[in-house]
Backbone as CSV, one residue per row, in Angstrom:
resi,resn,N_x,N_y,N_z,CA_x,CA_y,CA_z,C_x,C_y,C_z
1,UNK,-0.031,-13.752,0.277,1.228,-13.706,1.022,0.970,-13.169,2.416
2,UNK,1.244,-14.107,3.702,0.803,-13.440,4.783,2.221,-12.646,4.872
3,UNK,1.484,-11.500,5.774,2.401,-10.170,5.800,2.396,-9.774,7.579
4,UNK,3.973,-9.860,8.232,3.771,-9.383,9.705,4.420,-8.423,10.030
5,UNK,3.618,-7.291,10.541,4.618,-6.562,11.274,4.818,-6.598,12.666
6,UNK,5.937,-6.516,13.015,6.828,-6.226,14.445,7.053,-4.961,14.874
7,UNK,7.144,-4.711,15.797,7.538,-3.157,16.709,9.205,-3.539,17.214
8,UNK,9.716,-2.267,16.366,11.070,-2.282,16.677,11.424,-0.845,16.182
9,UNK,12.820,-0.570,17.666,13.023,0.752,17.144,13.956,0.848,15.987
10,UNK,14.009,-0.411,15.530,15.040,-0.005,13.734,13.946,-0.040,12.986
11,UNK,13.740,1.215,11.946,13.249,1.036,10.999,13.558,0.142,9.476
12,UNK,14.441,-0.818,9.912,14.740,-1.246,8.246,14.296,-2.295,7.995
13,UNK,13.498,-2.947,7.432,12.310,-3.841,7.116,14.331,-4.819,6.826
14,UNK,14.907,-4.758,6.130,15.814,-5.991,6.152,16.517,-6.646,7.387
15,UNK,16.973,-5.577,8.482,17.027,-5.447,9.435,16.237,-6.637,10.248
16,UNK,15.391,-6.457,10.298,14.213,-7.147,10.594,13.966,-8.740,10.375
17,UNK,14.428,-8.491,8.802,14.058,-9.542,8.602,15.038,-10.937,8.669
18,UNK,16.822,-10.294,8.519,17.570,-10.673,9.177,17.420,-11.141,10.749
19,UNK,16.892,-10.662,11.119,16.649,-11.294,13.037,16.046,-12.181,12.862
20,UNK,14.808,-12.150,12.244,13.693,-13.279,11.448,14.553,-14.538,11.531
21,UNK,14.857,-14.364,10.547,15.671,-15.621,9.869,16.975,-16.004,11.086
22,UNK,17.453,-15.375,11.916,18.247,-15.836,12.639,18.120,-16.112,14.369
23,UNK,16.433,-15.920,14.511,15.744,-16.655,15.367,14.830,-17.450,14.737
24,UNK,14.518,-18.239,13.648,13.967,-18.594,13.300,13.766,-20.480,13.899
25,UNK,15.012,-21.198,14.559,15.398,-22.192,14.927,14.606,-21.866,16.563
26,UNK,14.394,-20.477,17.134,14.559,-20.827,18.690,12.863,-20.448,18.120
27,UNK,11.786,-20.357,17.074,10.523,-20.398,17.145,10.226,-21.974,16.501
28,UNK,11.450,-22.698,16.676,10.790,-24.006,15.786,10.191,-24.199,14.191
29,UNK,10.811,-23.410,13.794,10.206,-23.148,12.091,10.966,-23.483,11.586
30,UNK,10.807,-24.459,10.695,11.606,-25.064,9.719,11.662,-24.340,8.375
31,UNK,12.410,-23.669,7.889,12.625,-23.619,6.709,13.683,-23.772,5.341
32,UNK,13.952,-23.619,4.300,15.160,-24.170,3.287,15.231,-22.691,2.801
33,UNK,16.704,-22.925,2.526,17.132,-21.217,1.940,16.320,-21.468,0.611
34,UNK,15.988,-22.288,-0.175,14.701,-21.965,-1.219,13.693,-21.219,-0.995
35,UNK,12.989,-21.756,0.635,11.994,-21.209,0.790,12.486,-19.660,1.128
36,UNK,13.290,-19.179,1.452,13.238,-17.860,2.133,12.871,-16.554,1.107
37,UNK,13.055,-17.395,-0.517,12.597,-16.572,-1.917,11.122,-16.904,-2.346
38,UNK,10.437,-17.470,-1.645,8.954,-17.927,-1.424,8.592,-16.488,-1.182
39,UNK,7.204,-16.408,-2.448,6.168,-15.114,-1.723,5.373,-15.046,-0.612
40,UNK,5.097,-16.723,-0.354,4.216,-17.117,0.398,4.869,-16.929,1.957
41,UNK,6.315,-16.576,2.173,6.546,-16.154,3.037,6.261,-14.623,3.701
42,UNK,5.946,-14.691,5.164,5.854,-13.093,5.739,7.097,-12.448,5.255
43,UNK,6.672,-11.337,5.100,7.306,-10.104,4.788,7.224,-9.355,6.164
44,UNK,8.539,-8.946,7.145,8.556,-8.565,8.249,8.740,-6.786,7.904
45,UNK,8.273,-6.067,8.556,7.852,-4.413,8.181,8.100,-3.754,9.705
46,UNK,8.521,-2.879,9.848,8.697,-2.174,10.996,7.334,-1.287,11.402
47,UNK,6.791,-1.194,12.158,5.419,-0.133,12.258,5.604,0.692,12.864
48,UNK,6.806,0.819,13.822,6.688,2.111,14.870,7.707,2.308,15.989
49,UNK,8.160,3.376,15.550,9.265,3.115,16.820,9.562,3.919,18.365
50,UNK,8.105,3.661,18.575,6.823,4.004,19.829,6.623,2.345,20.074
51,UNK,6.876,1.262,19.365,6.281,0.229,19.976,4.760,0.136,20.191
52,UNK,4.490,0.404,19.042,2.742,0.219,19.035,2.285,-0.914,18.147
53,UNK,2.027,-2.043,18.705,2.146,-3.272,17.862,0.724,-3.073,16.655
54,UNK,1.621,-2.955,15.503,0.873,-3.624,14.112,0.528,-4.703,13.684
55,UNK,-0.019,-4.968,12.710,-0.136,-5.921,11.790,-0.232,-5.241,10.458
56,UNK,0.134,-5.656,9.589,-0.173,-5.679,8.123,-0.374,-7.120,7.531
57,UNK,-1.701,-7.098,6.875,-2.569,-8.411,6.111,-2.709,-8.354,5.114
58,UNK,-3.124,-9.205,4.385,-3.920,-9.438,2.714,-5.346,-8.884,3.524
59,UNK,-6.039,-8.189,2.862,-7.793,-7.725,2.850,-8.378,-9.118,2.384
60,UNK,-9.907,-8.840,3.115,-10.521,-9.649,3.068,-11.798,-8.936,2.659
61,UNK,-13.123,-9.590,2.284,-14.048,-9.450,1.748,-14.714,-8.722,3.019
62,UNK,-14.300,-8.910,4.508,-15.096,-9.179,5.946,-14.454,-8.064,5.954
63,UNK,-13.058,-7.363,5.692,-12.932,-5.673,6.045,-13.369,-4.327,5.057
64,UNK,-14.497,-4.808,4.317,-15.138,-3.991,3.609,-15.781,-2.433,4.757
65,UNK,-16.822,-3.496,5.192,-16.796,-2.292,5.995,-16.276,-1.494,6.633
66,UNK,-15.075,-1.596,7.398,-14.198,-1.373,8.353,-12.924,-0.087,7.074
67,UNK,-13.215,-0.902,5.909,-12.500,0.287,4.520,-13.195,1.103,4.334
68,UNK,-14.630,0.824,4.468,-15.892,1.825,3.565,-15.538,3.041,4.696
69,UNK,-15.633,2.715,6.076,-15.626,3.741,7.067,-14.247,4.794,7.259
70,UNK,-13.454,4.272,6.741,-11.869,5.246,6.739,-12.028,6.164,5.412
71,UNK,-12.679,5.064,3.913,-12.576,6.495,3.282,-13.446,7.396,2.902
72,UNK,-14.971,6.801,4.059,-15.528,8.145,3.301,-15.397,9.704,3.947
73,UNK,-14.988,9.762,4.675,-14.273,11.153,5.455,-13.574,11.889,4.748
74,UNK,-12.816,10.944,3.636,-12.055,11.391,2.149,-12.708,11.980,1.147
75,UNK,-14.067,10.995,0.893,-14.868,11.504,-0.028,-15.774,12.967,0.687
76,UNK,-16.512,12.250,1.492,-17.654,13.590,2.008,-16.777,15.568,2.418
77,UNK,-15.544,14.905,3.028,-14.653,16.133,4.281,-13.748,16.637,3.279
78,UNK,-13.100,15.947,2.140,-11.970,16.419,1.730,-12.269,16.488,0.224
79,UNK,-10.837,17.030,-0.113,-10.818,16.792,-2.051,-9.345,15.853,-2.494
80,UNK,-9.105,15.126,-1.176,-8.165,13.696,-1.093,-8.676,12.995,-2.733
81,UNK,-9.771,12.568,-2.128,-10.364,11.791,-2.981,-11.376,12.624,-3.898
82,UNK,-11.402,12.305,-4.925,-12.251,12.695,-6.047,-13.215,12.416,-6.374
83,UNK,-13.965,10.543,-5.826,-15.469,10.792,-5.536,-15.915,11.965,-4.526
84,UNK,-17.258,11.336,-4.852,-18.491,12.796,-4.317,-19.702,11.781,-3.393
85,UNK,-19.945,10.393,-3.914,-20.457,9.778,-2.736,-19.957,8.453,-2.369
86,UNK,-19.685,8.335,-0.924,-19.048,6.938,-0.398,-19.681,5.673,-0.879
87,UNK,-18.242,4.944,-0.819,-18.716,3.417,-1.761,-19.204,2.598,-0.251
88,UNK,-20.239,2.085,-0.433,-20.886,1.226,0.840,-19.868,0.077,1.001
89,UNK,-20.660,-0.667,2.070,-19.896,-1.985,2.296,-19.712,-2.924,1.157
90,UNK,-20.420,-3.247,0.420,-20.738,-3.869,-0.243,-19.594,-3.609,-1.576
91,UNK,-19.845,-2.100,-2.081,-19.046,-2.145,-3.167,-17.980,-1.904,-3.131
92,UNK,-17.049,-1.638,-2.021,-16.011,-1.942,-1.278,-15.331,-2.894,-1.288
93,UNK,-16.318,-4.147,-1.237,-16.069,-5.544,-1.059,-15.982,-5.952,-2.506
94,UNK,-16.527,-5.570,-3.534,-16.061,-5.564,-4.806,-14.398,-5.329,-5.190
95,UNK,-14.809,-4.045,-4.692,-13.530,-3.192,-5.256,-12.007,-4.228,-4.512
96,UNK,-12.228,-4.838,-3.308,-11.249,-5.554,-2.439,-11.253,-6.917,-3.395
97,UNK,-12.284,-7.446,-3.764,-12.216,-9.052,-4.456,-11.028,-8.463,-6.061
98,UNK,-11.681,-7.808,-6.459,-11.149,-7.362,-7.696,-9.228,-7.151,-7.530
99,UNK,-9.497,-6.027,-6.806,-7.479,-6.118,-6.347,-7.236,-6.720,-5.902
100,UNK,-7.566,-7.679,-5.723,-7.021,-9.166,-4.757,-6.837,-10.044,-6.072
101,UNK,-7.614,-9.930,-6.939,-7.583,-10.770,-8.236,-6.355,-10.553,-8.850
102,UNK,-5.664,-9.138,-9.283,-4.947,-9.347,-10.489,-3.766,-8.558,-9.578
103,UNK,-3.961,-7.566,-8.633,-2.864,-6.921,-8.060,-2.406,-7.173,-6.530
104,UNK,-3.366,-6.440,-5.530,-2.912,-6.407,-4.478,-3.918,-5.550,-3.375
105,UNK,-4.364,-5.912,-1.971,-5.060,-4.710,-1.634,-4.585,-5.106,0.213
106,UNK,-4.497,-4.435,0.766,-3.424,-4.734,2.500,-4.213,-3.829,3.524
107,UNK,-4.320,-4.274,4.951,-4.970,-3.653,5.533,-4.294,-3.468,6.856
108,UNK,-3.957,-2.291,7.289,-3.115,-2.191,8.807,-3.967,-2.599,9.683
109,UNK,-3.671,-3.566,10.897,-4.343,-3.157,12.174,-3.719,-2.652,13.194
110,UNK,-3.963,-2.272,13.949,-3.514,-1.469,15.639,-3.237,-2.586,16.267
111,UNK,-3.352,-2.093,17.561,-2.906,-2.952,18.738,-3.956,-3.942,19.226
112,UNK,-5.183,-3.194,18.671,-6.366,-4.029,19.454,-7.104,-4.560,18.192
113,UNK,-6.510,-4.620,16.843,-7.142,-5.807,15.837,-7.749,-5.121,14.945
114,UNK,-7.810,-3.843,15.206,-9.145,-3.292,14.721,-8.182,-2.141,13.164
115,UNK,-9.084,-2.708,11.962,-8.611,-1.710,10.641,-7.945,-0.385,10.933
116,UNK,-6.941,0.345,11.109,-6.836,1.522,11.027,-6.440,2.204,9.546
117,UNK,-6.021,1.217,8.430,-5.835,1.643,6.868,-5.867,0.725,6.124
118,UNK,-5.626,1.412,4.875,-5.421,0.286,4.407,-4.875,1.078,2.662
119,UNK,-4.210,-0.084,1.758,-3.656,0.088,0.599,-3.474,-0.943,-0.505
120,UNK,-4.070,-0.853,-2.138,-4.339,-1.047,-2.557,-4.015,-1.088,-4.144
121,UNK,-3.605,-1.696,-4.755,-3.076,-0.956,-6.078,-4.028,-1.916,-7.490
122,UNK,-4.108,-0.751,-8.501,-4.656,-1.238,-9.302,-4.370,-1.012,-10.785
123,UNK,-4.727,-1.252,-12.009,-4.809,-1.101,-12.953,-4.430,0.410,-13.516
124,UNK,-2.900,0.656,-14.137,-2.819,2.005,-14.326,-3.533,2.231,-15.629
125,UNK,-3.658,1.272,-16.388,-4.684,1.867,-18.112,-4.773,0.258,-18.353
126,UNK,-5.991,0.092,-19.169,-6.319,-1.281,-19.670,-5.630,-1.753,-21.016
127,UNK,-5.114,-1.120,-21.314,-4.318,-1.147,-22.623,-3.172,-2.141,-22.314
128,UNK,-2.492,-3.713,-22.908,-1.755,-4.420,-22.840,-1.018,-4.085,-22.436
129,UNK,-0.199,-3.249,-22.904,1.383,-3.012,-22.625,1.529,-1.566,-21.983
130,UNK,0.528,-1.551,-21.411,0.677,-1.151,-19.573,0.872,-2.470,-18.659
131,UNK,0.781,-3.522,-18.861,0.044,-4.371,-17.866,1.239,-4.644,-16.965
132,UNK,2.569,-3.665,-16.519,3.533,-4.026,-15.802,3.424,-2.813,-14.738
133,UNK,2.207,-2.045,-14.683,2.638,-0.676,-14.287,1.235,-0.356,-13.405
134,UNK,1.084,-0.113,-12.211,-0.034,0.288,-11.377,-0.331,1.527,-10.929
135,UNK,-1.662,1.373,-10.741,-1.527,2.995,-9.973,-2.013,2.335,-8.362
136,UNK,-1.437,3.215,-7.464,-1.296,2.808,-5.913,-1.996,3.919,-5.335
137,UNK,-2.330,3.553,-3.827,-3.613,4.633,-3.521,-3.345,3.591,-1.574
138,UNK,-3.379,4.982,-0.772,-3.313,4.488,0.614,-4.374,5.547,1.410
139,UNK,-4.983,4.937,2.150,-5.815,5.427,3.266,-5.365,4.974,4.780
140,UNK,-5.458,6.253,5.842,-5.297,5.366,6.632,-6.452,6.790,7.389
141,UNK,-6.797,6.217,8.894,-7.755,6.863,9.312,-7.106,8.175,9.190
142,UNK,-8.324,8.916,9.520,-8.313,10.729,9.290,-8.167,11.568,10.803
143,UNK,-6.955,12.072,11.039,-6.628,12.403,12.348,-5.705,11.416,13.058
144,UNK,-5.342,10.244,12.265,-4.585,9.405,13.100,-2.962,9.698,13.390
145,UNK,-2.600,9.718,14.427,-1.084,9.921,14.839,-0.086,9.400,14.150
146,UNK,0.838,9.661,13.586,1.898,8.939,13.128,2.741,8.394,13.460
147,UNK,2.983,7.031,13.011,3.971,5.480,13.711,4.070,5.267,13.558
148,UNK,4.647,5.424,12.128,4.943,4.350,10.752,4.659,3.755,10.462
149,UNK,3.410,3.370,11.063,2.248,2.214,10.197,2.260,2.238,8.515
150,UNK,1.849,3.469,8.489,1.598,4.211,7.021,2.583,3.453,5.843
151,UNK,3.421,4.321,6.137,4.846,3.764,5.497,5.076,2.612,5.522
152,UNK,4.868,1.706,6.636,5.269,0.371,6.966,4.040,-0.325,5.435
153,UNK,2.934,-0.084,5.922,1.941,-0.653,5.202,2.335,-0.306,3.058
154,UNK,2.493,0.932,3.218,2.633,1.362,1.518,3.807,0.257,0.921
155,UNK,5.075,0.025,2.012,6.198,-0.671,1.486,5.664,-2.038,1.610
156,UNK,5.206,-2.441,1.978,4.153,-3.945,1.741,3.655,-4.041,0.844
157,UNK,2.887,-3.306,0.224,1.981,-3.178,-0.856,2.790,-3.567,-1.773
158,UNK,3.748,-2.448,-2.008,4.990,-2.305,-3.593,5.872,-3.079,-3.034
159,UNK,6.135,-3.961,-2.124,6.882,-5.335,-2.058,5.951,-6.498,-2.766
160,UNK,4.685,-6.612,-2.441,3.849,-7.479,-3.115,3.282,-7.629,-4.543
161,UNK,2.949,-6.205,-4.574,3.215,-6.163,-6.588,4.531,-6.495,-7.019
162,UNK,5.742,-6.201,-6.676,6.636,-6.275,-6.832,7.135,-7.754,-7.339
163,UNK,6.534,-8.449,-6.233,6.623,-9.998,-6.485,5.639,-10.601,-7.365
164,UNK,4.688,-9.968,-7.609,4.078,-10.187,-8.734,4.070,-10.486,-9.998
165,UNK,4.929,-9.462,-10.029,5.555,-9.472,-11.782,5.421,-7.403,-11.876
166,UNK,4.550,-6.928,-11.105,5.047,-4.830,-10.963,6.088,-4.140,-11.451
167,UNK,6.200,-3.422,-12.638,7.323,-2.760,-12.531,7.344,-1.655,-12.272
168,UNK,6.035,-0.850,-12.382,6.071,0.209,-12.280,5.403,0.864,-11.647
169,UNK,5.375,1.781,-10.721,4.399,2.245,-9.865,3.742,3.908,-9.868
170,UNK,2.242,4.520,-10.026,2.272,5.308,-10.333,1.115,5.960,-9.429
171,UNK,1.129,7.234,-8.661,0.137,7.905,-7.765,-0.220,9.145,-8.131
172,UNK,-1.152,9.927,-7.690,-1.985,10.757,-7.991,-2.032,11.347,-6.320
173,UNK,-1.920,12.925,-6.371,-2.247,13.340,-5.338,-2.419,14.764,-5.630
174,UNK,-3.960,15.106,-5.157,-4.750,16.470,-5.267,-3.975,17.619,-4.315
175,UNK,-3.677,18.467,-5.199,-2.735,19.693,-4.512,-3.424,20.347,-4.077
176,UNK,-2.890,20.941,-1.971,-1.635,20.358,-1.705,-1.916,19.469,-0.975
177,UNK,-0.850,18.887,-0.454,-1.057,17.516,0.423,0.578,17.260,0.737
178,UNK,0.806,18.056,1.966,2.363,17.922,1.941,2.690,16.294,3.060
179,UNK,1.914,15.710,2.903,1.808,14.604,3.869,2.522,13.483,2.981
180,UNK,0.942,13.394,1.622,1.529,12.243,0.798,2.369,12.683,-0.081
181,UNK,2.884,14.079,-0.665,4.149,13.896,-0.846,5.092,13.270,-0.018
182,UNK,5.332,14.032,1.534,6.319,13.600,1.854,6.586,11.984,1.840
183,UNK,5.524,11.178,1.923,5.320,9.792,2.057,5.897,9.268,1.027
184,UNK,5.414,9.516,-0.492,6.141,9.316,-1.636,7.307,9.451,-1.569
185,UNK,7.955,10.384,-1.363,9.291,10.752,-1.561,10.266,10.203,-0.915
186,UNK,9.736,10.015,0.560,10.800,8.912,1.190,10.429,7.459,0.834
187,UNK,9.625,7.162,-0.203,9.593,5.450,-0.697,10.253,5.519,-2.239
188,UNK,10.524,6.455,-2.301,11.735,6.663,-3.678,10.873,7.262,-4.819
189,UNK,9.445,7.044,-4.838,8.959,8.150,-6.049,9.171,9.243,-6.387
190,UNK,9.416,9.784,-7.979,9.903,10.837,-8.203,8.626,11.593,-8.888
191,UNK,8.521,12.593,-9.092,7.850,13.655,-10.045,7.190,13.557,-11.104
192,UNK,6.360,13.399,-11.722,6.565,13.033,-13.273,5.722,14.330,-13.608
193,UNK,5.071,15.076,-12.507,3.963,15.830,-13.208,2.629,16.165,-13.046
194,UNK,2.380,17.613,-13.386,0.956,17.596,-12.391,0.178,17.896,-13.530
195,UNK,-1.037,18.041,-13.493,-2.583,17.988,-14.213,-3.131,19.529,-13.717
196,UNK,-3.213,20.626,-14.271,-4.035,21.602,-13.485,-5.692,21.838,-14.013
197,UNK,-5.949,22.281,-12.575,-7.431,22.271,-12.630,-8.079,21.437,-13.226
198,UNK,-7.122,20.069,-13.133,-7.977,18.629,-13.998,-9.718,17.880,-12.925
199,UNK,-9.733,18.621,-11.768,-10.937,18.544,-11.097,-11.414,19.599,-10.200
200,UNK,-12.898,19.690,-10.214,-13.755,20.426,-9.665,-14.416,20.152,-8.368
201,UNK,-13.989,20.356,-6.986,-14.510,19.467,-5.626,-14.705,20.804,-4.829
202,UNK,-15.836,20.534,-4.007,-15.938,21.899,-3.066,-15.830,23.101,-3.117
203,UNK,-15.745,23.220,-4.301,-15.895,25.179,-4.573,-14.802,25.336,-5.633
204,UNK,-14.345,24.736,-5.789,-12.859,25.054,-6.690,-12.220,24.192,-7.394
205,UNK,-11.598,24.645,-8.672,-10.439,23.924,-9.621,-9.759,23.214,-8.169
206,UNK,-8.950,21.956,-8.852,-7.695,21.147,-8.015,-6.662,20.584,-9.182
207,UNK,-5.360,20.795,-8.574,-4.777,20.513,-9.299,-4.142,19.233,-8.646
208,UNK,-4.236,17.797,-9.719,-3.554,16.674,-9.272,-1.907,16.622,-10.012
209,UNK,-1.032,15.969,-8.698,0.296,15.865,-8.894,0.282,14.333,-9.377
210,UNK,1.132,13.761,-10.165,1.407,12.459,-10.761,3.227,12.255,-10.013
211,UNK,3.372,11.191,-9.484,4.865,10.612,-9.015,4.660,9.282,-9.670
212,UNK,5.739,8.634,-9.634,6.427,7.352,-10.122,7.569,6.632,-9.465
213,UNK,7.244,5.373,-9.470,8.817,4.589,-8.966,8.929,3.800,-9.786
214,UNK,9.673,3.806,-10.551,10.556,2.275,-11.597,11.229,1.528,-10.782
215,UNK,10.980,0.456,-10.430,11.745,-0.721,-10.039,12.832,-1.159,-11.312
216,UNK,14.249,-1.296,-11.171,15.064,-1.592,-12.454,14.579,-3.060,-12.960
217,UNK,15.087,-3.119,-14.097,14.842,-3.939,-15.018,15.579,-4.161,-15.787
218,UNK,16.160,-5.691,-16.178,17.517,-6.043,-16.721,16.742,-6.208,-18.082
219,UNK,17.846,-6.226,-19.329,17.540,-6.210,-20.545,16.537,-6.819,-20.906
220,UNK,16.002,-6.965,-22.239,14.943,-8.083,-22.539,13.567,-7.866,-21.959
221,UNK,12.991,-8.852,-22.237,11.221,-8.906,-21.985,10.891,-9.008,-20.935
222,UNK,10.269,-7.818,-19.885,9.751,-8.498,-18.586,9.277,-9.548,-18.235
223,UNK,9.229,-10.405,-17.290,8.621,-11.592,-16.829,6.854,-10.908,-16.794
224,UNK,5.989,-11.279,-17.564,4.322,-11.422,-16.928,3.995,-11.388,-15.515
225,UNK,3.187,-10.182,-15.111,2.344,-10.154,-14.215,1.945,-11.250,-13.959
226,UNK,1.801,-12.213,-12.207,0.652,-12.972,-12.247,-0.218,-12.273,-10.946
């Protein structure tokens, strides 16, 4: 699903996407109100309301490296992340083919083209009847300013599982980290629960927090993941 973002000072991705659709005649684009329920259509996202032109994409095999380099600052500098040594280009590029296969994996760029994050969701347990429910995970560079890229990019992600067949969404974050809480919390995840001293990084116990978002769901049998 190609995915675009625009610079505008409204943050409301519908907002947005309303203008979309109602300049859509003065860009020459033809489309049928069928198509406008197409996945294969952009998903319009707000990035910043500084006007710092984004993009948000599907990942590619070619931004492995450009991923390997944002998170190992996570792994080596922090206890963000819970590895201990960075995944190279290569197995990066695994890890990107793989969530591209069954879920989802998105990559912000800046103004000048170049990776600044990226987000990814995968497999919350291998067990069947999980198979409606992910766990989600965002990087974006380390020290980078905030412009709603972030946000812009995470609500892409859980718009795209979403269309998938996603119902459920589930994150992990090593206490404290009052960042990706706050991030969670304004995308509607709630609490479910923390893990103490469930890991050992840099000198010390960490305790990981667990959040959740349920997307509703009308009676009966979910529709299958595709």
């Amino acid at each position: 699903m190609p995915i675009i973002a625009l610079d505008t000072p409204d943050n409301s991705a519908r907002a947005l996407a309303e203008r979309f659709w109602s300049t859509l005649a003065d860009w020459s684009v033809a489309a049928s109100d069928a198509d406008k329920g197409s996945d294969m259509l952009p998903t319009i996202v707000a990035a910043s309301v500084t006007m710092v032109a984004m993009v948000i994409r599907e990942a590619t095999e070619a931004d492995a490296t450009a991923c390997a380099e944002i998170y190992a600052p996570y792994v080596t500098d922090t206890v963000i992340s819970f590895e201990t040594e960075p995944p190279n280009p290569d197995e990066m590029a695994e890890r990107i083919a793989k969530a591209q296969r069954a879920h989802a994996w998105l990559v912000l760029e800046d103004d000048e083209g170049r990776v600044a994050g990226y987000a990814y969701g995968g497999s919350f347990s291998g067990r069947p009847s999980y198979r409606w429910s992910c766990e989600v995970s965002i990087y974006l560079e380390l020290g980078r300013r905030r412009t709603g890229g972030g946000r812009a990019l995470y609500q892409a992600l859980l718009d795209t599982l979403a269309a998938r067949g996603f119902r459920n969404f589930c994150a992990g974050m090593v206490l404290p980290n009052d960042a990706s809480a706050g991030l969670h919390r304004a995308l509607g995840f709630e609490p479910v629960g923390t893990y103490r001293r469930i890991g050992y990084k840099h000198g010390a116990w960490r305790d990981v927090a667990w959040v959740q978002l349920c997307l509703p769901e009308p009676d009966g049998v979910p529709v299958e993941p595709r």
